[in-house]
C-alpha positions as CSV (number, residue, x, y, z in Angstrom):
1,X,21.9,-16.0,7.7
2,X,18.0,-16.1,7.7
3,X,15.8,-14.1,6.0
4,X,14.0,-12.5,9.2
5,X,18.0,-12.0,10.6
6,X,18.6,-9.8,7.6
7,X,22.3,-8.6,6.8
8,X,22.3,-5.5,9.0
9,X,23.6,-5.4,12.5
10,X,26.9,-6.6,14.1
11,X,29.1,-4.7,17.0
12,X,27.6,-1.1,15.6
13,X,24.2,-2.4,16.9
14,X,25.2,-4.4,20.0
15,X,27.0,-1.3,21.2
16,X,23.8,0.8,20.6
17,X,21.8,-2.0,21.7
18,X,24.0,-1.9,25.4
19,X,23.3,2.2,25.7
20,X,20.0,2.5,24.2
21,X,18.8,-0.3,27.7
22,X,20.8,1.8,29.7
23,X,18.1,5.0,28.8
24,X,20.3,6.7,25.8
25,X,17.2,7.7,23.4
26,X,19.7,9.0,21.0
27,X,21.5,5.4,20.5
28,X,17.9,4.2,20.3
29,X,17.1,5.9,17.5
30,X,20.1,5.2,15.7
31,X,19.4,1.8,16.5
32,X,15.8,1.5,15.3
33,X,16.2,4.2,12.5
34,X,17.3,1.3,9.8
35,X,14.2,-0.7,10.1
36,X,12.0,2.4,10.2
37,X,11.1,2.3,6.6
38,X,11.0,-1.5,6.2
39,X,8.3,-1.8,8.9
40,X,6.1,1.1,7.8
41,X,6.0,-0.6,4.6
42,X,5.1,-3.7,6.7
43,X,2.4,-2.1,8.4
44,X,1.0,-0.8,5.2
45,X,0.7,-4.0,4.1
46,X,-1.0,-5.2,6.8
47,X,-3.3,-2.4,6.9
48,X,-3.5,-1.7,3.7
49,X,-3.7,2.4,4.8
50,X,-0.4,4.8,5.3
51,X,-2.2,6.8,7.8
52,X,-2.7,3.6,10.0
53,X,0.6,2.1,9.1
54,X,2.3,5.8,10.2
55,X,-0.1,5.0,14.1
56,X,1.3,1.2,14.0
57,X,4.8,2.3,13.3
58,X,4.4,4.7,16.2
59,X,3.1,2.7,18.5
60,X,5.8,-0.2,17.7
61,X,8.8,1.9,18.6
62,X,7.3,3.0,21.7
63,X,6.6,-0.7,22.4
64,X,10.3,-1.1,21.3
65,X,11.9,1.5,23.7
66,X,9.3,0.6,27.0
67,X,10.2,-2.9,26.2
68,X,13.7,-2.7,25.4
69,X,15.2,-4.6,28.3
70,X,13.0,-8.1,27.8
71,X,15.2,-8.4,24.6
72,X,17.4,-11.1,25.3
73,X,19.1,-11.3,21.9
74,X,17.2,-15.1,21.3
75,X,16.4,-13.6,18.1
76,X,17.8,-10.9,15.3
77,X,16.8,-7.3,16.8
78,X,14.6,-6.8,13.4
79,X,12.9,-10.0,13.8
80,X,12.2,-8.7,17.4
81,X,11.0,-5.3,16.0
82,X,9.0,-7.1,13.1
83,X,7.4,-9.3,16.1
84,X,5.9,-6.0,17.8
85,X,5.0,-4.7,14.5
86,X,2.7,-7.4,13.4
87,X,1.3,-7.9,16.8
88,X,0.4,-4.1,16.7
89,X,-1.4,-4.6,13.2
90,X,-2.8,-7.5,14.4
91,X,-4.3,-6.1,17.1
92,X,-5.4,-2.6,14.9
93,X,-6.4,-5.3,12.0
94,X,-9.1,-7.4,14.8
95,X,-10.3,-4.0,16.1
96,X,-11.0,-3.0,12.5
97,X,-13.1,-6.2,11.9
98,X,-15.6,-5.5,14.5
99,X,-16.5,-2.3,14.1
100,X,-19.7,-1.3,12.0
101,X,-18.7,-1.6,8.5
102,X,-20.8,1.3,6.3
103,X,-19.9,0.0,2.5
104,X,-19.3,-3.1,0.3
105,X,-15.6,-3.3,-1.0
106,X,-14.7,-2.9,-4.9
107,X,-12.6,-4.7,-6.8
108,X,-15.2,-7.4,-6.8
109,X,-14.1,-9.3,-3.2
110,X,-16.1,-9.8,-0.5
111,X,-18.6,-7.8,0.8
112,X,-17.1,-5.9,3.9
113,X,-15.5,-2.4,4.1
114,X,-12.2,-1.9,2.1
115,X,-9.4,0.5,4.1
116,X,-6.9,0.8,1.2
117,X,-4.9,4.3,0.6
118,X,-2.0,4.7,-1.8
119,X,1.9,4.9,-1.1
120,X,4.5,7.5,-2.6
121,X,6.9,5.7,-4.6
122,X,9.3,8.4,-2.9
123,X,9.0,6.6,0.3
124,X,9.1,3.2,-1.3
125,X,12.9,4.0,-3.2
126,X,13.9,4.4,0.8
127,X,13.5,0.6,1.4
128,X,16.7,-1.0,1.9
129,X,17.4,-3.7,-0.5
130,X,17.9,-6.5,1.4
131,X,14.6,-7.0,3.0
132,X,13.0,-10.0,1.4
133,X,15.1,-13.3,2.0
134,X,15.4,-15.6,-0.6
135,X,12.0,-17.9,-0.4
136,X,10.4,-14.2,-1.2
137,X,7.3,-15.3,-4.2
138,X,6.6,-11.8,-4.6
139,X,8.9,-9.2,-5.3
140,X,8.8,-5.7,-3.9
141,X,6.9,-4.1,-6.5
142,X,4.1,-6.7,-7.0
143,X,3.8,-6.7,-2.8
144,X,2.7,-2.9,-2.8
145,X,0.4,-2.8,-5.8
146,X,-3.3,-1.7,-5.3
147,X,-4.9,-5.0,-6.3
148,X,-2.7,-7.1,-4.1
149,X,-2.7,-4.6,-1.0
150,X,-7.1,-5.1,-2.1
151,X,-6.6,-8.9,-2.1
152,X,-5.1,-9.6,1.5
153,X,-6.9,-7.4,3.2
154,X,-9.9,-9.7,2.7
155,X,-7.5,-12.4,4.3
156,X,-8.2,-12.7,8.2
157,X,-5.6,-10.8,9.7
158,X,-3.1,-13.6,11.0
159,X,-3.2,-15.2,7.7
160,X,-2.3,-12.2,5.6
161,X,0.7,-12.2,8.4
162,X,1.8,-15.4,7.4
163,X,1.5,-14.5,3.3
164,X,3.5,-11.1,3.9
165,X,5.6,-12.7,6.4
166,X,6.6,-15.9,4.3
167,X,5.6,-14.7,0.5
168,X,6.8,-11.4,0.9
169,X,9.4,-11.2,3.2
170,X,10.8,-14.9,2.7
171,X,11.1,-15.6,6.2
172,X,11.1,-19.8,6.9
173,X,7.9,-21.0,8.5
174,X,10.2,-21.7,11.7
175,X,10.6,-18.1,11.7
176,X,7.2,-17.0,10.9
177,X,6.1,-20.0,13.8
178,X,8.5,-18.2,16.6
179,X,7.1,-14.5,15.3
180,X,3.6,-15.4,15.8
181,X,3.8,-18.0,18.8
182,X,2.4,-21.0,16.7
183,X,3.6,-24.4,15.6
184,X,5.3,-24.7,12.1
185,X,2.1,-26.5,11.1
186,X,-0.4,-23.9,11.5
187,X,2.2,-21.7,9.9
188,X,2.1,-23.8,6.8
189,X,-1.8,-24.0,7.3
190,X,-2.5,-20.5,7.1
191,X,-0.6,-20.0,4.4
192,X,-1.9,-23.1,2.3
193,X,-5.3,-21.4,2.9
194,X,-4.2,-17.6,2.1
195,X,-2.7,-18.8,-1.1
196,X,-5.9,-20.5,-2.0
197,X,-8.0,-17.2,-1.9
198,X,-5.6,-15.5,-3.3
199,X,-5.4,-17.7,-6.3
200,X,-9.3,-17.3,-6.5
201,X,-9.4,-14.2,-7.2
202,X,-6.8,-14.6,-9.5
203,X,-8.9,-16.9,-11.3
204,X,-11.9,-13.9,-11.0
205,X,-9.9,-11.5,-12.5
206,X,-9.6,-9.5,-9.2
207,X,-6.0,-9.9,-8.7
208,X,-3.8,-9.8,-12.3
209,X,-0.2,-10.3,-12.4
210,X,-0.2,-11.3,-16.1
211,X,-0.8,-8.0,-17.3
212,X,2.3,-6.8,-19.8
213,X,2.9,-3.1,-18.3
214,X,3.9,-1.0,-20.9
215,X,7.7,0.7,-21.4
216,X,7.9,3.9,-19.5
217,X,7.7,6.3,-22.0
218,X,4.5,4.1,-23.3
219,X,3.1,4.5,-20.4
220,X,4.0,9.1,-19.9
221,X,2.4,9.1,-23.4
222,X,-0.2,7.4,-22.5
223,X,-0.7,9.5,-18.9
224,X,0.0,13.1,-21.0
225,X,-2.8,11.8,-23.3
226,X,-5.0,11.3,-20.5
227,X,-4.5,14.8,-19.2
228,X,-4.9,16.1,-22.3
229,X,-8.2,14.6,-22.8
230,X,-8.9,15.5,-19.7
231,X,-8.6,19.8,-20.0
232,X,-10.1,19.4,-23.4
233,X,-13.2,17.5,-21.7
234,X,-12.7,15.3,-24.6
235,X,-14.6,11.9,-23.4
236,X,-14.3,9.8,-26.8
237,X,-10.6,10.6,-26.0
238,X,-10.9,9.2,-22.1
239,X,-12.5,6.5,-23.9
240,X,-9.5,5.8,-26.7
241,X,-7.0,5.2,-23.9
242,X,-9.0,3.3,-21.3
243,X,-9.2,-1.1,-22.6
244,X,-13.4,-1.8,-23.4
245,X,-13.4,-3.6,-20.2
246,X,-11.4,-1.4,-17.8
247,X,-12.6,-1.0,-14.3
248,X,-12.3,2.4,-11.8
249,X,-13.1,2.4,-8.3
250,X,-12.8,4.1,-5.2
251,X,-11.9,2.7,-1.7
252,X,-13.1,2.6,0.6
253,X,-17.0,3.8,-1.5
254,X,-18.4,0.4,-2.9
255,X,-18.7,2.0,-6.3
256,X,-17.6,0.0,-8.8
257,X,-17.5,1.4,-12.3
258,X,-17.0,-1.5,-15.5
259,X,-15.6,-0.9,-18.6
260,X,-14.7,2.7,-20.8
261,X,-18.3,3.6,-21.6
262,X,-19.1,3.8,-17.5
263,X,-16.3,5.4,-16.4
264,X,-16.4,8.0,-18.9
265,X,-20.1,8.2,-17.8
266,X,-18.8,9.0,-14.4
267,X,-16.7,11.8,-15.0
268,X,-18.8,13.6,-17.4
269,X,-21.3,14.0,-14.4
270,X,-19.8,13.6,-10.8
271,X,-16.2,16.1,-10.5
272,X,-17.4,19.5,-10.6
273,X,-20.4,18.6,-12.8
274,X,-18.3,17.3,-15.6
275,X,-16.2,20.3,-15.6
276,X,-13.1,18.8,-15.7
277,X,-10.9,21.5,-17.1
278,X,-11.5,23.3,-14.1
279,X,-9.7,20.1,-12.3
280,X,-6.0,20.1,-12.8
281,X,-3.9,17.5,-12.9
282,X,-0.2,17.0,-11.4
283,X,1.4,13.9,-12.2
284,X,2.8,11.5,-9.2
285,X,3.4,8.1,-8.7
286,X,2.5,5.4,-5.9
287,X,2.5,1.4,-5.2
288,X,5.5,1.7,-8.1
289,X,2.4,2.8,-10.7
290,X,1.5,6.0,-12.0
291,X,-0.8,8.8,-10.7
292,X,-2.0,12.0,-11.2
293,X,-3.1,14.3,-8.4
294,X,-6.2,16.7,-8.6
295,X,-7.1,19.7,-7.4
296,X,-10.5,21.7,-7.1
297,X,-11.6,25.2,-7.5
298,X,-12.2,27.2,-4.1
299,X,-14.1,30.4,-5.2
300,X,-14.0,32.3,-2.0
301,X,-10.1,31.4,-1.5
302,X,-9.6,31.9,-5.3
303,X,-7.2,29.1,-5.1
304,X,-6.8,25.2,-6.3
305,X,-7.3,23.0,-3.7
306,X,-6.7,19.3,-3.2
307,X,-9.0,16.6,-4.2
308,X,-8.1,13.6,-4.9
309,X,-5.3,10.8,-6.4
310,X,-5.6,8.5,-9.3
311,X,-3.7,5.4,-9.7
312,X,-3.5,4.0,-12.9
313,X,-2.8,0.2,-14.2
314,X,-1.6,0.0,-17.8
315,X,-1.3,-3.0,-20.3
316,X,0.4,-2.5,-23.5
317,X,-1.4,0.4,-24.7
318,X,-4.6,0.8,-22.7
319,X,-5.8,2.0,-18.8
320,X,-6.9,-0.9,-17.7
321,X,-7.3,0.0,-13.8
322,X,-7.9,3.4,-12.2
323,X,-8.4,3.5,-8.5
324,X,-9.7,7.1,-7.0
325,X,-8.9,8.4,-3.6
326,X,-10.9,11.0,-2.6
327,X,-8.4,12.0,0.3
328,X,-6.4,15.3,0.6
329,X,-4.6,14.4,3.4
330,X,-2.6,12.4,0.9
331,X,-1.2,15.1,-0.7
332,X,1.7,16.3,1.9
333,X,2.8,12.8,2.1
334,X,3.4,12.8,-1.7
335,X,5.2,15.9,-1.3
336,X,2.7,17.6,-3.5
337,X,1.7,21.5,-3.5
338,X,-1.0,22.5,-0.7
339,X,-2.8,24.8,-3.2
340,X,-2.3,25.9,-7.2
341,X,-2.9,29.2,-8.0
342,X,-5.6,30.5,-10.8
């Protein structure tokens, strides 16, 4: 068994396979529903935003289902459906590149526009377990963390599918070669030179995975005491928690905000005018880290709106990371409340 043939599938499939060709849309989506989740979180990773990865899942299955009857069985019918998928990204990925870019990207990479959203852990847990083959060098939580997902997105577009492809999914180079129409060579190429920028940054400081992440009741202490600083508006105690040299941003704004002092500087000022006990917090958690959700004051509604996500990165006792997403359309996919009452 290979890693892009997976451990699903057998006479279940074939016989859905048979009815779905012959026009049954219910066997079809019994047939693609067990790769659904697995491929979304490949298109996030290719596209480093859930809204887009929700469009290139989409557009995928329809591919799937107009397409159905070229599939010969040469290959697994995941590895088929993974084929579509990255060629839709790739295709969404190119189009993104040349279009007018409006801002720099944080996280200290390369100056061009950074589309990076976050990703409930809720949908994550729905993964099945089996995804990544054996020659996976990352595992599944290190492949959906914010500074990764920041990394390869400053990778052209077919080499970040050979990383995820090989590094994340585990698939063989023969595999990845078949997927994307290319000689095992360039396979090996791409990757040679996408694990080269990757370990550049690396040795910037861009991309950490050396930190030493806190137990979890380390790390709720250290989120309640955040909060609490927070209502209290008490900045020296922002200031306590956060490491000297701790770094916030906000995808896709090129803001980039370096170490305690700044960042407390930041919210004293910009949310509601400093007011940040009128910004309440809810706690969350995506890319497998923790978050808090906020939510601002609407006078005329007389309600609590949303506002915004922040993603935190902890080592041993300190906030080394927080990345800001100004973006309430986040908050139904997190399953969060639409408004909080006064």
């Amino acid at each position: 068994m290979t890693a892009a043939t997976g451990s699903r599938g057998g006479l279940a499939e074939e016989a859905l396979l048979v009815a779905a060709q012959a026009g049954d849309e219910a066997a079809f989506k019994s047939l693609t529903e067990p790769y659904a989740r697995e491929l979304h979180v490949h298109c996030y990773r290719m596209l480093g935003s859930i809204h887009d990865a929700e469009d290139a899942l989409q557009e995928t299955l329809l591919r799937a289902w107009r397409h159905l009857g070229t599939f010969g069985g040469r290959s697994s019918f995941r590895a088929w459906l993974y084929r579509i998928a990255t060629n839709v990204c790739l295709t969404m990925a190119v189009r993104r590149r040349s279009a007018p870019r409006a801002a720099a990207a944080p996280f200290a990479l390369p100056p061009e526009e950074l589309v990076l959203s976050p990703y409930p852990d809720g949908l994550l847990e729905d993964v099945p377990e089996d995804v990544a083959g054996p020659g996976a060098v990352y595992d599944g939580k290190e492949s959906v963390q914010l500074a990764f997902l920041a990394a390869i997105q400053t990778l052209p577009p077919r080499q970040r599918a050979v990383l995820l492809l090989r590094d994340v999914l585990g698939w063989s180079a023969r595999e990845v070669g078949e997927l994307l129409e290319t000689s095992t060579a360039g396979v090996h190429s791409a990757l040679q030179r996408a694990r080269a920028t990757l370990e550049r940054l690396r040795m910037e400081g861009s991309l950490r995975f050396e930190l030493v992440e806190p137990p979890d009741d380390v790390q709720q202490s250290l989120l309640r005491r955040y909060v609490e600083a927070w209502e209290a508006v008490d900045m020296e105690g922002l200031v306590a928690l956060l490491r000297e040299d701790a770094v916030m941003t906000m995808p896709p704004s090129p803001a980039v905000f370096r170490g305690s002092r700044a960042i407390a500087e930041f919210f004293v000022t910009v949310p509601a005018d400093g007011r940040l006990h009128e910004i309440p917090l809810l706690p969350t958690r995506a890319n497998g880290q923790p978050a808090l959700a906020a939510y601002l004051w609407n006078g005329a509604a007389r309600v609590y709106e949303p506002y915004g996500l922040m993603v935190f990165t902890f080592e041993r006792n300190s906030i080394v990371e927080i990345t800001g997403f100004a973006d309430p359309a986040l908050f139904p996919l997190f399953g969060l409340p639409g408004e909080l009452p006064a």
